[in-house]
C-alpha positions in Angstrom: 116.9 117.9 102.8 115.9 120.8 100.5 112.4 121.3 100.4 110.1 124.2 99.5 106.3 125.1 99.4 106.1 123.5 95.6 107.7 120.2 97.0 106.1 119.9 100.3 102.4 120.5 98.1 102.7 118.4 95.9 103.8 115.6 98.9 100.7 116.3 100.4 99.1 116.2 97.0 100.0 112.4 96.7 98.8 111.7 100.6 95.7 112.6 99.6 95.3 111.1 96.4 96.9 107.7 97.9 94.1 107.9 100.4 91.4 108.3 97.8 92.8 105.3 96.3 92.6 102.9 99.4 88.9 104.5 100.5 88.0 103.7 96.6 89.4 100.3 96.9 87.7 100.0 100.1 84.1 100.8 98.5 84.7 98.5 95.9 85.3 95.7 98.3 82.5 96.3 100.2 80.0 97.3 97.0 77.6 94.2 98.3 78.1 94.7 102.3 74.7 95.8 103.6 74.6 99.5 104.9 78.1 100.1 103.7 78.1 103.7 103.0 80.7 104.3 100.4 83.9 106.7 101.3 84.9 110.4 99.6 88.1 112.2 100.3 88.2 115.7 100.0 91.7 116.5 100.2 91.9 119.7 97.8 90.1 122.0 99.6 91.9 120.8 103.2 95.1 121.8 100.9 93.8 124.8 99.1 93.1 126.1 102.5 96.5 125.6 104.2 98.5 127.3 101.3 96.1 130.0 101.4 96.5 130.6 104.7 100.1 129.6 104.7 100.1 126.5 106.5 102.4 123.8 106.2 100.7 121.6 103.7 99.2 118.4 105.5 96.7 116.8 104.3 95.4 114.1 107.1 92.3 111.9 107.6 89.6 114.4 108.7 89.4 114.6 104.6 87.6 111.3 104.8 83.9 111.5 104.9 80.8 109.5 103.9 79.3 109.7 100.6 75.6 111.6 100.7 74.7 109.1 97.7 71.3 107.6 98.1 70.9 104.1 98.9 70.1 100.9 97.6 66.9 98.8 99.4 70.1 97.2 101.3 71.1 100.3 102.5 74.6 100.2 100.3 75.7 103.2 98.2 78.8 102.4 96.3 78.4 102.6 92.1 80.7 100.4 90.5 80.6 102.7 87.7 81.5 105.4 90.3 84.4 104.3 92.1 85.9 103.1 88.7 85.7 106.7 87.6 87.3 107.9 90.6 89.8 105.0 90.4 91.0 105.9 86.8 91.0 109.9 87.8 92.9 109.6 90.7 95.4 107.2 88.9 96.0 109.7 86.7 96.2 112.6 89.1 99.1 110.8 90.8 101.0 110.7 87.9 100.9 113.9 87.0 102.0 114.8 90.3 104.6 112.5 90.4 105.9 114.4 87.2 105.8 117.7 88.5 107.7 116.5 91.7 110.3 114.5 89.0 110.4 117.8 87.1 111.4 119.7 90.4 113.9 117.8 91.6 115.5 117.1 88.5 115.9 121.0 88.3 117.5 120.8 91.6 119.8 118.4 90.8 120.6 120.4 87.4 121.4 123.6 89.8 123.7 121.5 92.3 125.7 120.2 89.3 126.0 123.7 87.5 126.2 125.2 91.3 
């Protein structure tokens, strides 16, 4: 398989941002569960750090945390109006990086035919 630091990125790019997408979808279900504590993941500055340092990029579950949101009186802290944003940002995040990867390998498929 031919891979590079652009490819293997912008894989871990889309691991992160599907797991935003099923902790957002997890909020959302539990937006009237007493003492839920809604979910963030941080995956961009897990993966800013590895390619600085010039890791492999991974991006894994300790980019999960809790959200530092205040409360309601039931101890819930999940906004509707909140996760939707997130929802619709993310969505469109993982379409652009399903582009760029599209745009990479079609120009490796270009140089293999040309090759």
């Amino acid at each position: 398989m031919i891979t590079d630091s652009t490819m293997t990125s912008l894989h871990a790019a889309l691991t992160g941002l599907q797991q935003r997408q099923r902790v957002t979808a997890d909020n959302i279900a539990n937006i009237q569960t007493p003492g839920f504590l809604a979910g963030r993941v941080d995956f961009e500055s897990t993966l800013k750090g590895e390619i600085a340092n010039g890791q492999r990029a991974v991006v894994g579950q300790s980019a999960v945390r809790q959200s530092l949101d205040p409360t309601r009186t039931d101890g819930n802290n999940v906004n509707l109006d909140t996760e939707t944003t997130i929802a619709t940002e993310t969505g469109l995040r993982y379409q652009l990086a399903l582009n760029a990867l599209d745009g990479k390998y079609s120009l490796l498929r270009s140089a293999l035919r040309t090759g």
